[in-house]
N, C-alpha and C positions, 0 to 999 in steps of 0.2 A: 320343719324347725331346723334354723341353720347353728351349729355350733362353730366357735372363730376358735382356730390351732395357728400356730404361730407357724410359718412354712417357706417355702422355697421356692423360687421361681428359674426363671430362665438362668444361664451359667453367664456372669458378668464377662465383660470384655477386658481381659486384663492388660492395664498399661502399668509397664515393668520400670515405675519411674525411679524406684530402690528397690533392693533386696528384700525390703521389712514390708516393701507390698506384696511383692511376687510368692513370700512365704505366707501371707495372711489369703492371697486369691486360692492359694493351692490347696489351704485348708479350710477352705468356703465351700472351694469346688469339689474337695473328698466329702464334705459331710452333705452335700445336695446327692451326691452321687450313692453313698451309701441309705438314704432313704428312698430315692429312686427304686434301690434294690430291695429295700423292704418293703415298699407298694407293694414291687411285682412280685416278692413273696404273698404276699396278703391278697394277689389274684387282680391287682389294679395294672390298666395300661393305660397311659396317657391318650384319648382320643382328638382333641382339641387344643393350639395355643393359641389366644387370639390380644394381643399388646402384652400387657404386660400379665395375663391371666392363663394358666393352664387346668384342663378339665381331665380326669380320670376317673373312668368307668370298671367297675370289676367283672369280672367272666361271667358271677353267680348276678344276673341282672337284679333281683329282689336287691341286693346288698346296697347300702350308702354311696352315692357317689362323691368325689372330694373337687372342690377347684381352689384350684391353690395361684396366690399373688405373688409375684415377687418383693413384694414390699415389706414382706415375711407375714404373712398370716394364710390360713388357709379354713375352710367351712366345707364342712361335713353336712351332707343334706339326706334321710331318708328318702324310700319310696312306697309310699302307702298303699298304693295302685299298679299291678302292672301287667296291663294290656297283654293277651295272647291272641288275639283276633278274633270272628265272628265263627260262628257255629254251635252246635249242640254243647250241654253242658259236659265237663269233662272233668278228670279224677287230677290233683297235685301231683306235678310229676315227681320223679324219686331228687332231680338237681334241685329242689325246691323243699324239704324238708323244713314240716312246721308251719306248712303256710297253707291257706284254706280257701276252696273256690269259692266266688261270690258272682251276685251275678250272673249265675251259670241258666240263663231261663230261656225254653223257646214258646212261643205261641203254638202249643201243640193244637188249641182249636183252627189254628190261622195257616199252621203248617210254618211260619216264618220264625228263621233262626236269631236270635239277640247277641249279643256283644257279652263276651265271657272274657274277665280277667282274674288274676290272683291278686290276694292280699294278705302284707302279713300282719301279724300282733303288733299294739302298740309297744308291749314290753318284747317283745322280738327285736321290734326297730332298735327299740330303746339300748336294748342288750348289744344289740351289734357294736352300733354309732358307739358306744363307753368304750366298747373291746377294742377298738380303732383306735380312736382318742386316746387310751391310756398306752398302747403298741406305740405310737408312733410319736408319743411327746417328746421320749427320749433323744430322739434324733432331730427333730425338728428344735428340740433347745441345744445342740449343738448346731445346727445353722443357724441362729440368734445369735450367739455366742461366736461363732465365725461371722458373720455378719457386722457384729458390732465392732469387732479390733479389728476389722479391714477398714471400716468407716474412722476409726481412728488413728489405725495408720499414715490413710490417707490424706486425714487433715493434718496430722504432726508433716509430713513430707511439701503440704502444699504453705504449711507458714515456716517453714525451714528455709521455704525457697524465697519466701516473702522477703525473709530477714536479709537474706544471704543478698536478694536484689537490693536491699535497700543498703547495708552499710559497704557492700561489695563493690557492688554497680552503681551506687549512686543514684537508684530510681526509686519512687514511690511508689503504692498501689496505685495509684491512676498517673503514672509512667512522671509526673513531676521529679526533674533532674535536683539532685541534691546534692552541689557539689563542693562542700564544706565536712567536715567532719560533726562540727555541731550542727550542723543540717539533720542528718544522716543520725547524729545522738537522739534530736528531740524527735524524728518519726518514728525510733524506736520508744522512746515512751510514749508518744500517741497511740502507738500499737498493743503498747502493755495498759493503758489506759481503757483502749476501745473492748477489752477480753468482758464476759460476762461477768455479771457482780457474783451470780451462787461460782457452788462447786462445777457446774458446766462449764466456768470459764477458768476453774483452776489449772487444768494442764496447759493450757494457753499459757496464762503467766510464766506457770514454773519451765516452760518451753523458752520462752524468751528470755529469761532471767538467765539461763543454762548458757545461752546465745549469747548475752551478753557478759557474762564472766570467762566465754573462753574465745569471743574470738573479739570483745571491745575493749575489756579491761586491758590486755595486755598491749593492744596498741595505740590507742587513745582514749583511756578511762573519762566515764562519767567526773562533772564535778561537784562539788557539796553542795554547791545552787541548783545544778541541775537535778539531784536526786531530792533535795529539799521540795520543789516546787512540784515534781513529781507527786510525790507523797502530799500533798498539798490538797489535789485535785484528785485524788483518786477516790473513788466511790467504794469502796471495798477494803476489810480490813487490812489484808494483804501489804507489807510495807515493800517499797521499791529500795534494793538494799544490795547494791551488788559491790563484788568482791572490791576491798582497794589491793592497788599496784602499789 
């Protein structure tokens, strides 16, 4: 039975395109780091990364082993079963506390040795997997939580840049030269137009809107046709409303 925890994967490659990233990678990468270390308190070492998936084994084999995504989630899997090789029946060793030979059988008429492993309780496993689970939620929803304002860092910095090409430079998202000021006005409301209708697309607007009160207004403001027709077309309550000069 796998249980899904919200988790951590490999350490992002950080590109230091503003300060408001490089401070959000830093504290992605302390709280990966600080669970890390509470693994390896808890007896886990990483044995496997294989794309974007890493696997952790604990010392005490019987115990849950974890693989965790980078896409943040991570599953917690029992071991019901676990093999100690062939031979005579044999007694639980003392590393293994609570867990009961099975299996333990030789063909004493045939003289031939069978296949001996241990197992533990289902409420054993069960006890563990919870004990884990609830240990380590705490840090793993701090890397959700660094996770999430890096992802939104990153999109505030990548339509900052959008805007800044477009009334700056003159270019559009697909590099269309716009070399009029009213050019340059109305792909700015195309842009505020294209945001999402829910709340997902509210920081977008109020991103642009900010954009356009401090670096349009003051040098070639919107006009009352142009914020008219805005608001005209827009799918969302949201009115298009920026500052007058």
């Amino acid at each position: 039975m796998w249980w899904v925890l919200a988790a951590f994967g490999a350490e992002p490659a950080p590109t230091p395109v503003s300060e408001e990233v490089l401070v959000e990678v830093q504290r992605l990468s302390e709280a990966r780091e600080a669970t890390r270390d509470r693994l390896k308190d808890l007896g886990y070492g990483r044995v496997l990364s294989l794309g974007h998936k890493s696997w952790f084994v604990n010392h005490k084999l019987w115990k849950p082993f974890l693989m965790v995504h980078d896409e943040g989630f991570a599953r917690i899997r029992t071991v019901p079963l676990l093999p100690i090789g062939v031979g005579p029946p044999i007694e639980p060793p003392s590393a293994y506390p609570g867990l009961a030979t099975g299996a333990d059988v030789i063909d004493h008429e045939n003289q031939m040795p069978m296949a001996s492993f241990l197992t533990t309780s289902p409420r054993a496993r069960k006890s563990e997997r919870a004990r884990i689970a609830t240990t380590l939620e705490p840090y793993l929803a701090n890397i959700r939580d660094a996770s999430w304002a890096l992802a939104r860092v990153e999109r505030e910095v990548e339509l900052r840049e959008e805007l800044v090409a477009i009334w700056f430079d003159g270019l559009s998202a697909d590099g269309t030269p716009l070399p009029t000021a009213a050019e340059r006005r109305a792909a700015l409301i195309e842009r505020w137009l294209r945001t999402a209708p829910d709340e997902g697309g509210a920081w977008a607007r109020e991103a642009i809107e900010a954009f356009v009160d401090d670096e349009v207004q003051p040098a070639d403001p919107f006009t009352a046709e142009e914020v008219a027709a805005a608001n005209a077309r827009a799918t969302f309550e949201r009115r298009f409303e920026p500052l007058s000069r």
